[in-house]
N, CA and C of each residue as an Amber inpcrd file, in Angstrom:
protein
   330
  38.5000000 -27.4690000 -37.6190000  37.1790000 -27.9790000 -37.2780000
  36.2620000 -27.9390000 -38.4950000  35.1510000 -28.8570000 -38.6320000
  34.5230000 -29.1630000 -39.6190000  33.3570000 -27.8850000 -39.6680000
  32.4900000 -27.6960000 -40.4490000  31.4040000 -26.7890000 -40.9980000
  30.2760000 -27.6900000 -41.7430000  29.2430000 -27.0770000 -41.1110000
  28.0770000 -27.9400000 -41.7330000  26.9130000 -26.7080000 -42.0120000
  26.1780000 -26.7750000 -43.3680000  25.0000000 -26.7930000 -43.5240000
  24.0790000 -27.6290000 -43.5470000  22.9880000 -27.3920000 -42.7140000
  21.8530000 -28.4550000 -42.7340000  21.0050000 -27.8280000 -44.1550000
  20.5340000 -28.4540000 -44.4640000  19.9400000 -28.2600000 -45.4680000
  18.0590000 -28.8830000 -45.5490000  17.5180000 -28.1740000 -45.2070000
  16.2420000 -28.6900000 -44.7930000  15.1160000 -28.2720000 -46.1520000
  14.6980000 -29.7240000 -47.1040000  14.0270000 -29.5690000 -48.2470000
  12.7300000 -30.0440000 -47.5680000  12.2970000 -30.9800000 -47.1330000
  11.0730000 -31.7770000 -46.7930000   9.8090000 -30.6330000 -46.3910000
   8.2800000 -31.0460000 -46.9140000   7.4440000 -30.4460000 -46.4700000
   7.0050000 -30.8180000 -45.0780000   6.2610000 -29.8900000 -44.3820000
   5.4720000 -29.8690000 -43.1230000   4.8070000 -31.4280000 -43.4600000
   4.4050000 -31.9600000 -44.2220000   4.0890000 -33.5520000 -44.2970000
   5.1410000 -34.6500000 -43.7810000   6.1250000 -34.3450000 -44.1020000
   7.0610000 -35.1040000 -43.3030000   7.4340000 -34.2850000 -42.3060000
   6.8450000 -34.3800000 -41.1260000   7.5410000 -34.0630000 -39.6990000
   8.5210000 -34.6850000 -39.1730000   8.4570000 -35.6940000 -39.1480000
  10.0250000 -36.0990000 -38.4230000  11.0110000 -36.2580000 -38.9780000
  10.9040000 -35.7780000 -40.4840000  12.1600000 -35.3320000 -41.3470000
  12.3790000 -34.0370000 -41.0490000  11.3410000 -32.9450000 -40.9130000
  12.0710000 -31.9290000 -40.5620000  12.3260000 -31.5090000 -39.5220000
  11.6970000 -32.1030000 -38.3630000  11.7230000 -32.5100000 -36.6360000
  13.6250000 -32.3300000 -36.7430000  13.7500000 -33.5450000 -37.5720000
  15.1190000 -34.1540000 -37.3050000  16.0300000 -33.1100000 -37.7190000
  15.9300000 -32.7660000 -38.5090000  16.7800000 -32.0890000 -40.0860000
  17.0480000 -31.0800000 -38.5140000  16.0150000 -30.3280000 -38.1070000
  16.4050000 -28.9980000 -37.3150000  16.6280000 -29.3320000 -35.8800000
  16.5260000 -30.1920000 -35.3480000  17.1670000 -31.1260000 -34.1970000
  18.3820000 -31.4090000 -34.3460000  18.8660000 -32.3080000 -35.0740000
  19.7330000 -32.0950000 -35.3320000  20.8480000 -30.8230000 -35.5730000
  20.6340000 -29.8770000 -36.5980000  21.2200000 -29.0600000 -36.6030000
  21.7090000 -28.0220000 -34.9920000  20.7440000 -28.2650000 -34.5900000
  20.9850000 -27.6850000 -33.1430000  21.8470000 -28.2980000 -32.1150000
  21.5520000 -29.7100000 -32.3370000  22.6770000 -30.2960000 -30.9370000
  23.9500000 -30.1220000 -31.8740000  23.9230000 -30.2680000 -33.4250000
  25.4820000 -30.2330000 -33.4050000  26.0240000 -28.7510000 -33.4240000
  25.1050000 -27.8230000 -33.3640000  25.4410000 -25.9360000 -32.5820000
  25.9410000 -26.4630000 -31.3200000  25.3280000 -26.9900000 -30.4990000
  25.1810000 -27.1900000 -29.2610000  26.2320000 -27.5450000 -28.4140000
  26.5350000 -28.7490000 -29.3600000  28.0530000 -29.4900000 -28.7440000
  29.1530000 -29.2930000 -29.2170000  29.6470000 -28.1120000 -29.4920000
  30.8290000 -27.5200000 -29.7950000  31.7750000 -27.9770000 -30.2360000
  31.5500000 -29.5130000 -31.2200000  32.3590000 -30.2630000 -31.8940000
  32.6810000 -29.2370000 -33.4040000  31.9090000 -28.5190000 -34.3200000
  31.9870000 -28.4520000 -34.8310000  32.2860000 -26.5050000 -35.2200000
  33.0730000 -26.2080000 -36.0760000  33.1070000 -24.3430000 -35.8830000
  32.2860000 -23.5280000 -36.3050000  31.2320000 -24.0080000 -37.0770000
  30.3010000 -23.4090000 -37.3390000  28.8990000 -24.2380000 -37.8380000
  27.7240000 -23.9470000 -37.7650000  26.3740000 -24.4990000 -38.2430000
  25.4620000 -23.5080000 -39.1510000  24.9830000 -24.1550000 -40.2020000
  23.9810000 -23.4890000 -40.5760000  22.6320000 -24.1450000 -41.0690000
  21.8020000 -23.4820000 -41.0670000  20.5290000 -24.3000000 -41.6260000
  19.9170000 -22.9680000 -42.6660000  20.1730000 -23.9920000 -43.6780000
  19.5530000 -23.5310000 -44.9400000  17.2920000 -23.9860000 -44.9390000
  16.8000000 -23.5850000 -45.4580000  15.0020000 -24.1270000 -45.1810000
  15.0220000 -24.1170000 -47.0480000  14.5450000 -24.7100000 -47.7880000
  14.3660000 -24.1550000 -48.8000000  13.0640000 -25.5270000 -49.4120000
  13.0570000 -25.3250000 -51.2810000  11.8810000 -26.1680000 -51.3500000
  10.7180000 -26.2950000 -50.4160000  10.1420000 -27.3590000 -51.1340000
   8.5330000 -27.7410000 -49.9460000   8.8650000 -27.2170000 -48.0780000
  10.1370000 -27.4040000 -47.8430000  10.3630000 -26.8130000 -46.6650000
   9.8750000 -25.2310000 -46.3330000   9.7220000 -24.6250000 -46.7660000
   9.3560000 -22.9210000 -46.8130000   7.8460000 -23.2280000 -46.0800000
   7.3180000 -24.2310000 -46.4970000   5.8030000 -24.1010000 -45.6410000
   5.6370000 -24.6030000 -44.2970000   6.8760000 -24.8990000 -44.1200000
   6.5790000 -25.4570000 -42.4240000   6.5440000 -23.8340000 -41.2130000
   6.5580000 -22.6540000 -42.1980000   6.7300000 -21.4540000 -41.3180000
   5.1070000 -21.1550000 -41.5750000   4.1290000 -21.9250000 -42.4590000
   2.5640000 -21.1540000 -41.9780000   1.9390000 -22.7690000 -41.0650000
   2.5110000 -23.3190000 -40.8960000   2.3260000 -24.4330000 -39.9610000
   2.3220000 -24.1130000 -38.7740000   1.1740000 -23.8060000 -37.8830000
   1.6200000 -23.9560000 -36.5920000   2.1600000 -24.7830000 -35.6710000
   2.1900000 -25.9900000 -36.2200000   3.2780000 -26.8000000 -35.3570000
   4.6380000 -27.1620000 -35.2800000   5.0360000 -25.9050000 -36.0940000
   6.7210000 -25.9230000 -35.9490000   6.7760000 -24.7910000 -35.2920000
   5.9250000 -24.1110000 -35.4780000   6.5820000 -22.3000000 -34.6500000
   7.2100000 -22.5320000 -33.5100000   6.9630000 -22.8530000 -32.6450000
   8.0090000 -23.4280000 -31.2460000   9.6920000 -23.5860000 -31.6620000
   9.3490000 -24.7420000 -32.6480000  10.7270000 -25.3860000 -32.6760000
  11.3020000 -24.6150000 -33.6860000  11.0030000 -23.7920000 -34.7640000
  11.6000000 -23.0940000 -35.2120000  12.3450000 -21.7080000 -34.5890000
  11.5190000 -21.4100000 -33.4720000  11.7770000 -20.0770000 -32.4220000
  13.3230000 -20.9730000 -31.5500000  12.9560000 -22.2340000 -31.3850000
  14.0890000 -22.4980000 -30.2880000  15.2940000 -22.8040000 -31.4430000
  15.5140000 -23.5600000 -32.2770000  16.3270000 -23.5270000 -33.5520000
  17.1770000 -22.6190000 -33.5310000  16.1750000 -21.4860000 -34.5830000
  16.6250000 -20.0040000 -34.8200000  17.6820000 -19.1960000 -33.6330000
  16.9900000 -19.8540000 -32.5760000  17.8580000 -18.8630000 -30.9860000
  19.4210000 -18.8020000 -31.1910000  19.5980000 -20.4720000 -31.7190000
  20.6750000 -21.0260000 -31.5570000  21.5140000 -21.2920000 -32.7840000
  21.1540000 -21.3310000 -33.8640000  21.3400000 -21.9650000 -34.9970000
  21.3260000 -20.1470000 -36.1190000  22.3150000 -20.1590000 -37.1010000
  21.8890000 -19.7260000 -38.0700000  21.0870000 -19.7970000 -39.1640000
  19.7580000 -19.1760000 -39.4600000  18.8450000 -20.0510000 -40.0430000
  18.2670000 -18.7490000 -41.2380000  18.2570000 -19.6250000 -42.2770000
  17.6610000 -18.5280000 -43.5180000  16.6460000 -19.6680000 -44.4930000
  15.6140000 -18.6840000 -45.3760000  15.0760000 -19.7220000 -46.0110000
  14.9710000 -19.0900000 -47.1710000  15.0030000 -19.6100000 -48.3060000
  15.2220000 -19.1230000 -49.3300000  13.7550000 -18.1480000 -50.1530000
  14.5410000 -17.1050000 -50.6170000  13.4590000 -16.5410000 -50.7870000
  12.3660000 -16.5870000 -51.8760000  12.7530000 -17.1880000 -52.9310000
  11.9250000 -17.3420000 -53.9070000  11.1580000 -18.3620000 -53.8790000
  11.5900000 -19.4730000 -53.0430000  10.7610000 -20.1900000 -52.4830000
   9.5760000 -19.9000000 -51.6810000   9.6530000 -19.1320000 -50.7560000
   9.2800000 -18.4300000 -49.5170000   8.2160000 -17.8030000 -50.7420000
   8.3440000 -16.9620000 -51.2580000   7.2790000 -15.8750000 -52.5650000
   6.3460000 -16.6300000 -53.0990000   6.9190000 -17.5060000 -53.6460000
   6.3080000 -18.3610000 -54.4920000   5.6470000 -19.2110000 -54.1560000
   5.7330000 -19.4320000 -52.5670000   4.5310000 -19.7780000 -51.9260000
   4.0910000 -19.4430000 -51.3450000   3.8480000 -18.3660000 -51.3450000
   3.2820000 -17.4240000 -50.5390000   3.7370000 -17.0970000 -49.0030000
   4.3570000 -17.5700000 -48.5340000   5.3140000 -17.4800000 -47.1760000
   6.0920000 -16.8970000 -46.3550000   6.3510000 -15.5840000 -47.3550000
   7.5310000 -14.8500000 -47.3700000   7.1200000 -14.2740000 -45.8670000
   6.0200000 -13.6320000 -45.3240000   5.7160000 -12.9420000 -44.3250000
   5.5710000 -13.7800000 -43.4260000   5.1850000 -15.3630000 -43.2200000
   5.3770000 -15.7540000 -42.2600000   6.8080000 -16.0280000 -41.7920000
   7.6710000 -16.4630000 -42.9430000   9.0630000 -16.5240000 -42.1010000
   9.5320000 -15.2490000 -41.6280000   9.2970000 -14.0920000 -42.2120000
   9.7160000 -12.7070000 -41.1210000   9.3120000 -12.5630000 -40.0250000
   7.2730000 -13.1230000 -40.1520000   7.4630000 -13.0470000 -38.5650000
   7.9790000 -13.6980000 -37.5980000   8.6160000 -14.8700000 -38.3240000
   9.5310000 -15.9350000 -37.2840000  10.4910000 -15.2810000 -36.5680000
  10.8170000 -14.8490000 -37.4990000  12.4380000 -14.0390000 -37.2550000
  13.7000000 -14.4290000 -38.1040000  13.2160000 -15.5910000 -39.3400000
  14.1830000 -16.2210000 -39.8540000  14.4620000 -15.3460000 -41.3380000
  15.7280000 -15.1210000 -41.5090000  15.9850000 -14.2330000 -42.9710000
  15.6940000 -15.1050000 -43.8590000  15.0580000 -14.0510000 -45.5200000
  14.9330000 -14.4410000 -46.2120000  16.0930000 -14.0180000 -46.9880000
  16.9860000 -14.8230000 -48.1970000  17.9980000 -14.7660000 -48.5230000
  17.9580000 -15.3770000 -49.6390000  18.3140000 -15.5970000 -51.0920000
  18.9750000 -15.9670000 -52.1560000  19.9790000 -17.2370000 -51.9520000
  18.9850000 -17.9770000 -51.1990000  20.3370000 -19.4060000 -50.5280000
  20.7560000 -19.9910000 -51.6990000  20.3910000 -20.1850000 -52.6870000
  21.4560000 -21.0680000 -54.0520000  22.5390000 -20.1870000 -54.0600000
  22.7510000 -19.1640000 -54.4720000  24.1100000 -18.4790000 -54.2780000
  24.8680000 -18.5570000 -52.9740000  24.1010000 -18.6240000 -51.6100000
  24.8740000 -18.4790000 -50.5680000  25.2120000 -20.4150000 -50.3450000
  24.3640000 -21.2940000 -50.7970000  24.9360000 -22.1930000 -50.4810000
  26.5980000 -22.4450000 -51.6440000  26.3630000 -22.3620000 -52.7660000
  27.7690000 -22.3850000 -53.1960000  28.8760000 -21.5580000 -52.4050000
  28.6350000 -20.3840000 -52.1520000  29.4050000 -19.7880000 -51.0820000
  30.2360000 -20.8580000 -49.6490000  29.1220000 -21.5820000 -49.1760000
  28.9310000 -22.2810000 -48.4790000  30.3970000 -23.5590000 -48.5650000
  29.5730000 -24.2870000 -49.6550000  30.4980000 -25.4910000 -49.9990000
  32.4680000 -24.7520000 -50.4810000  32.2100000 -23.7010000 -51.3140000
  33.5370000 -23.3510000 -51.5430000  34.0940000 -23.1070000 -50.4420000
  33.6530000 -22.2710000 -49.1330000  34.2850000 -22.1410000 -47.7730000
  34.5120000 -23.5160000 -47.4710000  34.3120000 -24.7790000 -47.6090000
  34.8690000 -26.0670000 -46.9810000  33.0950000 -26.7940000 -46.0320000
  32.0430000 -26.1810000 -46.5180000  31.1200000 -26.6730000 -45.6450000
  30.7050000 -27.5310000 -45.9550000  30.3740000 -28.3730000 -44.8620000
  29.5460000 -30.2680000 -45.7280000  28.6710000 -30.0510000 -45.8710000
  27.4290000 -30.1070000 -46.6510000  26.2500000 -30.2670000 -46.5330000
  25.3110000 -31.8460000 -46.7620000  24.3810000 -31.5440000 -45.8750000
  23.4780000 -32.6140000 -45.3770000  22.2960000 -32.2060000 -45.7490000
  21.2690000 -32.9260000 -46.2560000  19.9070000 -32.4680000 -46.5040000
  19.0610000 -33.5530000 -45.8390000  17.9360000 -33.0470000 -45.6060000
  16.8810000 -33.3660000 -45.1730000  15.6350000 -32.9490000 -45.3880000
């Protein structure tokens, strides 16, 4: 079975890029086509966690989905504490995404 990282770059300015990016990632958790999912958040993406209009969909995401956002991103914009209070880890994703692709994972960005 296939492996996917979503890969979610887009800022809170594009919403229905990142609407999608994490919609997506969830129905394909969802529908058990695939053996594993992940969603990477990184770049301009890190600010959609002081946005209040993702907190919802990031809470229902996260439930379901493995979800981390990178952390120097997250610092460097000041963010780092809102994605903890999400509940989403902060993590060193450039190293874990090579990790990623060498395990056989596709990645998709958005």
């Amino acid at each position: 079975m296939a492996k996917l990282v979503v890969l979610v770059l887009s800022g809170p300015e594009n919403r229905r890029k990142v609407i999608t990016g994490l919609k997506f990632a969830q129905m394909a958790k969802e529908s058990g086509k695939l053996e594993d999912v992940r969603v990477i958040v990184s770049a301009e993406a890190v600010d959609i966690f002081k946005d209040e209009f993702f907190k919802d969909l990031i809470k229902e995401v996260n439930a379901s989905v493995s979800m981390k956002a990178c952390k120097m991103n997250a610092e460097g914009a000041g963010v780092a504490d809102y994605v903890e209070s999400s509940g989403v880890s902060l993590s060193p994703v450039g190293k874990e995404l090579l990790d990623f692709i060498n395990e056989g994972y596709e990645v998709i960005s958005f």
